[in-house]
C-alpha positions in Angstrom: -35.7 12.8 -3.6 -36.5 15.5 -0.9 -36.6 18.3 -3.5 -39.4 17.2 -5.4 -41.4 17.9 -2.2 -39.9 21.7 -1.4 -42.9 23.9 -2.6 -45.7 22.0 -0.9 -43.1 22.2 2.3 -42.8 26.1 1.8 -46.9 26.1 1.2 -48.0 24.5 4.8 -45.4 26.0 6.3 -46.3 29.8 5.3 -50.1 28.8 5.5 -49.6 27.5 9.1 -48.0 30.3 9.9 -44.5 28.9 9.8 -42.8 29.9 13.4 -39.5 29.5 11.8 -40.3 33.0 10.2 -40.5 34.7 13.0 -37.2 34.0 14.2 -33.7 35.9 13.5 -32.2 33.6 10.8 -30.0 30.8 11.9 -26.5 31.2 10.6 -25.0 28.2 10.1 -21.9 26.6 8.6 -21.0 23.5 7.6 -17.3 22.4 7.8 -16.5 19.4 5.2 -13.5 16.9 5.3 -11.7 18.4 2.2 -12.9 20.5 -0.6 -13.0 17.9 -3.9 -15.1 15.3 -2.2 -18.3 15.0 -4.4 -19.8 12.9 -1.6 -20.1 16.2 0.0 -22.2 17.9 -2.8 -25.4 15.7 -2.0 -25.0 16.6 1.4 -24.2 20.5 1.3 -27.5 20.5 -1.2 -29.8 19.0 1.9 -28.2 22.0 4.0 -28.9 24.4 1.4 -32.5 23.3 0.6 -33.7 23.0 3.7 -32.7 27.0 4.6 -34.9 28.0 1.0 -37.5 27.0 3.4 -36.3 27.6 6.6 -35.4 30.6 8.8 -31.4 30.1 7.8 -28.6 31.2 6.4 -26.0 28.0 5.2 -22.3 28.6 4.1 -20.0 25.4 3.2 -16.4 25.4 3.8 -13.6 23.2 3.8 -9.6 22.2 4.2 -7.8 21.3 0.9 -6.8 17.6 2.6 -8.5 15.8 5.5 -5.5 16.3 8.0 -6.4 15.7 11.6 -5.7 19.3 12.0 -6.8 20.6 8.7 -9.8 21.9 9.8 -8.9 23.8 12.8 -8.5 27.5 11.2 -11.6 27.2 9.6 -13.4 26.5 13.1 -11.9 29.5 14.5 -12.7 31.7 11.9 -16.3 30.6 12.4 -16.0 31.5 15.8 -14.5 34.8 15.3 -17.6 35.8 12.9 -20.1 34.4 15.7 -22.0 31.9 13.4 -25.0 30.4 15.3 -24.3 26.5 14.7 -21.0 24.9 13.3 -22.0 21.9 11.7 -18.7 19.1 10.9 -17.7 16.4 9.6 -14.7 15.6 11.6 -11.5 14.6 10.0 -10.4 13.5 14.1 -11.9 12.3 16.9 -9.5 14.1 19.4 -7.6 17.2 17.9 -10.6 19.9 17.8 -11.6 19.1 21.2 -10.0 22.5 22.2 -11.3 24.6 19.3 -14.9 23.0 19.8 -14.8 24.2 23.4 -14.2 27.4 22.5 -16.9 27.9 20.1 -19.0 26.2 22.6 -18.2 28.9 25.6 -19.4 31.4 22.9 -22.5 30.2 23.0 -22.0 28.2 19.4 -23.6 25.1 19.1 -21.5 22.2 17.5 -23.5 19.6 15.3 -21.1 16.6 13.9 -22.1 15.1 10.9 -21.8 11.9 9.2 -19.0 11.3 11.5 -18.3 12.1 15.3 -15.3 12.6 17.8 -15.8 8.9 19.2 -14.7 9.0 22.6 -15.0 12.4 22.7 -18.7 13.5 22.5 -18.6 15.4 25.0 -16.8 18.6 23.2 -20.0 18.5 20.7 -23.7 19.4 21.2 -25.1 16.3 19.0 -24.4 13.9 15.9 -26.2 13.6 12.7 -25.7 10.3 11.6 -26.5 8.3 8.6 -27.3 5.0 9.9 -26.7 3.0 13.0 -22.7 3.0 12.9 -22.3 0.3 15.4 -24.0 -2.0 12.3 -21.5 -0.4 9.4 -18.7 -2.7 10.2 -20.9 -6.2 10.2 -23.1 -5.3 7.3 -19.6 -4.6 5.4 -18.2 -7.1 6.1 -21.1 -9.6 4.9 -21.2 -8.1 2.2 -17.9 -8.9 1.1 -18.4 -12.2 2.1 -21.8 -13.0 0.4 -19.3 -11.6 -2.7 -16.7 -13.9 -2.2 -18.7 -17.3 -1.2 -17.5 -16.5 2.7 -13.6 -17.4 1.5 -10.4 -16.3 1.0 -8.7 -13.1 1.4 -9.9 -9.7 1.7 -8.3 -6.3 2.1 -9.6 -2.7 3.5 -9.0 0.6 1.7 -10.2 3.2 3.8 -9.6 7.1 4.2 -6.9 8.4 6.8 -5.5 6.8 9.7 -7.7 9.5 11.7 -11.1 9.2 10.0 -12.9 9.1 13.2 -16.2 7.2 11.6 -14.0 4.9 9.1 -11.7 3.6 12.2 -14.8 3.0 14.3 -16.2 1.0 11.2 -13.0 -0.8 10.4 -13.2 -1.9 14.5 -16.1 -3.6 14.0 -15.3 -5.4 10.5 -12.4 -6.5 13.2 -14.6 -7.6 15.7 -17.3 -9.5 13.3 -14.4 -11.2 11.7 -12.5 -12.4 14.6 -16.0 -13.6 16.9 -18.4 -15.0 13.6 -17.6 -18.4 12.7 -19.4 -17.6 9.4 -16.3 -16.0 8.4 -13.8 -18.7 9.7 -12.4 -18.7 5.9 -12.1 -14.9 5.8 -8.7 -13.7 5.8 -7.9 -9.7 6.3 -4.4 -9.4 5.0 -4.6 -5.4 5.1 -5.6 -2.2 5.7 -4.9 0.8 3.2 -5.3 4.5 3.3 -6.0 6.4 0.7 -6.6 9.7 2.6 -9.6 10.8 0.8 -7.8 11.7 -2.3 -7.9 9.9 -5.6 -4.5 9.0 -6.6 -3.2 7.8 -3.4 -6.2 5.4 -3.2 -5.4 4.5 -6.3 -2.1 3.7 -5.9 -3.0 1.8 -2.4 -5.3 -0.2 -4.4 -2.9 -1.2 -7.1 0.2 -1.9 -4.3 -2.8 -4.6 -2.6 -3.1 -6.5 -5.6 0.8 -6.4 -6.4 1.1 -7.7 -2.4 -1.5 -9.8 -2.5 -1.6 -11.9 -5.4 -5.0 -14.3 -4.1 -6.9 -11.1 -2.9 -10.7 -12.1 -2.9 -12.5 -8.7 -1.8 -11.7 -4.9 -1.1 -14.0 -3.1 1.5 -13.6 0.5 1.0 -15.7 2.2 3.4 -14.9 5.6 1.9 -16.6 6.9 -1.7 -13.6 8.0 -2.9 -12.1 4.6 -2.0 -14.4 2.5 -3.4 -14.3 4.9 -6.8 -10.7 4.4 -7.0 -10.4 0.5 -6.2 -13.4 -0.1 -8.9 -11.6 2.0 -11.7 -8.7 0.3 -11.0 -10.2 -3.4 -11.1 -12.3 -1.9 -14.1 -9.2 -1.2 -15.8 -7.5 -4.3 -15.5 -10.7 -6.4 -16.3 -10.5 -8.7 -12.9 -13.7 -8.2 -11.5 -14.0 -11.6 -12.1 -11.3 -12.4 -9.6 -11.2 -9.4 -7.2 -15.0 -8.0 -5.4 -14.9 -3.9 -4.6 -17.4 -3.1 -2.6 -17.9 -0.7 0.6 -19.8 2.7 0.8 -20.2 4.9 -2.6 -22.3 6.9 -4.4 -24.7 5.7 -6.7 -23.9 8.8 -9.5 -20.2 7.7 -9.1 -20.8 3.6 -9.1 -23.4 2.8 -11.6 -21.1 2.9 -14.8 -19.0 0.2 -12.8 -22.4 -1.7 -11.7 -23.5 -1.6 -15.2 -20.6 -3.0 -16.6 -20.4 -6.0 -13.9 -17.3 -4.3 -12.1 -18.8 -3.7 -9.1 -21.8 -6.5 -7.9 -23.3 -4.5 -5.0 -22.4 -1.7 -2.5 -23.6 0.3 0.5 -24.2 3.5 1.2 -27.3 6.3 2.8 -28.6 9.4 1.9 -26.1 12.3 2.3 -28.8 14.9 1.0 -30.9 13.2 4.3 -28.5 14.4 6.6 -28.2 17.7 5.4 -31.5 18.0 5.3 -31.9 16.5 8.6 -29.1 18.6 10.0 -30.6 22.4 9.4 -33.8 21.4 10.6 -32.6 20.3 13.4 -29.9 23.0 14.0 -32.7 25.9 13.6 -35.3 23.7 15.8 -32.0 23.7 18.8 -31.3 27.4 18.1 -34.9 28.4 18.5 -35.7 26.0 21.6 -38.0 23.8 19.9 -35.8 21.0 20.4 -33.5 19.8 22.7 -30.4 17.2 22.5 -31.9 15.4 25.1 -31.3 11.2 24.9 -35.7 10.4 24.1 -36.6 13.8 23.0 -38.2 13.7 19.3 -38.9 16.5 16.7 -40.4 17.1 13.6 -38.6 16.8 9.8 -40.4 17.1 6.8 -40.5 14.4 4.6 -38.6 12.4 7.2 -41.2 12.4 10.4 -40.5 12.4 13.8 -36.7 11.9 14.7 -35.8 10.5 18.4 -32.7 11.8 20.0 -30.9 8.4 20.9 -28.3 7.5 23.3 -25.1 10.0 23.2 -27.2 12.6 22.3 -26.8 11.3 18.1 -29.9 10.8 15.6 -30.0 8.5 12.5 -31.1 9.7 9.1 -32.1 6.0 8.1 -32.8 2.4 10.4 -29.8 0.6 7.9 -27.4 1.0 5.1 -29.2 1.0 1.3 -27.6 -1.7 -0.7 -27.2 -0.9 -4.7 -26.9 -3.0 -7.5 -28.3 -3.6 -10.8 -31.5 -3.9 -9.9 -32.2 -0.8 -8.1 -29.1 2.1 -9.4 -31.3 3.7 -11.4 -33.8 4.6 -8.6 -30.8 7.1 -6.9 -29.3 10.5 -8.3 -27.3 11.4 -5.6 
């Protein structure tokens, strides 16, 4: 991981003078989904790295649920202290379009992250994204299949009906399902929500397999999801008969790869993106980098980063798939 590498970073950068250090620190908040989400711990710790080397200041905050509104106040009150950068993961694509334009107008810049206002970029400055999310959808959804021997029925447990990146993801598991003839035999028979918490994606996952008796596959593209649906497979000792996979974290899923529950999942770096993130938000703040669509700057540990169409940047080319083989590599 990226913190084995911290003190040689804080070496070259002090002994090459380090222009980050002669800048007013960076103050920069991150805004999570909901507070209780371990997926965001790995991800707050890249932010909070990165500024022990960097010319920043990081604070983490977040609503209690994931509520298309939820995180609203805390935006505001960001914008009322006059942080430098609001970084997001946003819980809707269209209901802080308002609240981001107001930061914005006070010179704020707006970073999403691991998640963007699809259809709305232009109320944001740039995305952080994990991987290539226009691949998420088809890579779950083979997945699954190679799972299931490309038959029979499968279900999707996701997060809220507003997850911006989840919806955009469950789209494409549509679209590869309906136009691939390699998954003719595929059946989706439903979509869930959970809303990020672990009971009600519990209880979703117990209500598919009550409704759907022949259920081959669950794709939950959510790591609380995918936690939830594996305990509850684990549990009843089908994993035999039903396949969990989706997107998880490899500190919460190797118990259930190491008992056979779960075969394989998917998933990135979310310490990458914080990371990632604060480099890239005190680089913007500073003028040594730009959001412009070809631009590239510099990340320790991760190289030079492009600026792609829509003004977004990927932490990673594709989705890291886990299984026995390989769980024991990841601690995040």
């Amino acid at each position: 991981m990226l913190k084995s590498s911290l003190l040689a970073i804080t070496a070259a950068l002090m002994l090459t003078g380090g222009a980050a250090y002669a800048q007013d620190k960076t103050e920069i908040v991150f805004v999570g989904k909901n507070t209780g989400n371990p997926y965001f711990d790995s991800l707050t710790q890249g932010f909070v790295d990165a500024c022990q080397v960097i010319a920043c200041n990081f604070e983490f905050v977040a609503p209690a649920t994931a509520e298309a509104t939820s995180q609203i106040p805390f935006i505001e009150a960001q914008i009322q202290r006059g942080v430098d950068v609001i970084a997001i993961s946003p819980n809707s694509p269209d209901a802080l379009n308002q609240v981001f334009d107001s930061a914005r107008e006070k010179g704020i810049i707006i970073l999403t992250v691991n998640g963007d206002i699809t259809g709305n970029e232009e109320h944001r400055d740039a995305t952080i994204l994990p991987t290539d999310f226009t691949k998420v959808g088809a890579d779950q959804v083979e997945m699954v299949g190679s799972l299931i021997g490309y038959q029979g029925e499968i279900a999707i447990l996701s997060a809220t009906t507003e997850a911006p990146d989840q919806n955009f993801w469950i789209e494409g598991m549509n679209e590869t399902l309906a136009n691939d003839s390699k998954y003719a035999n595929m059946s989706l028979v439903a979509t869930v929500y959970g809303d990020d918490q672990p009971e009600k994606s519990t209880t979703e996952m117990e209500a598919l397999l009550a409704n759907y008796p022949d259920l081959k596959g669950v794709i939950a593209p959510t790591t609380v999801g995918i936690a939830a649906a594996a305990q509850v497979v684990q549990s009843r000792g089908i994993a035999d008969q039903v396949k969990v996979t989706g997107l998880g974290l490899p500190s919460e899923m190797r118990d259930f790869v190491k008992d056979g529950t779960v075969e394989a999942f998917q998933l990135w770096s979310p310490y990458n993106e914080g990371w990632l993130a604060a480099h890239f938000a005190v680089d913007l703040k500073n003028g040594n980098a730009t959001t412009d669509v070809g631009s590239t700057f510099e990340v320790p540990n991760l190289g030079t980063i492009t600026i792609n169409e829509g003004h977004s940047i990927n932490t990673q080319s594709a989705l890291t798939t886990f299984n026995a083989s390989n769980i024991d590599e990841f601690n995040f």
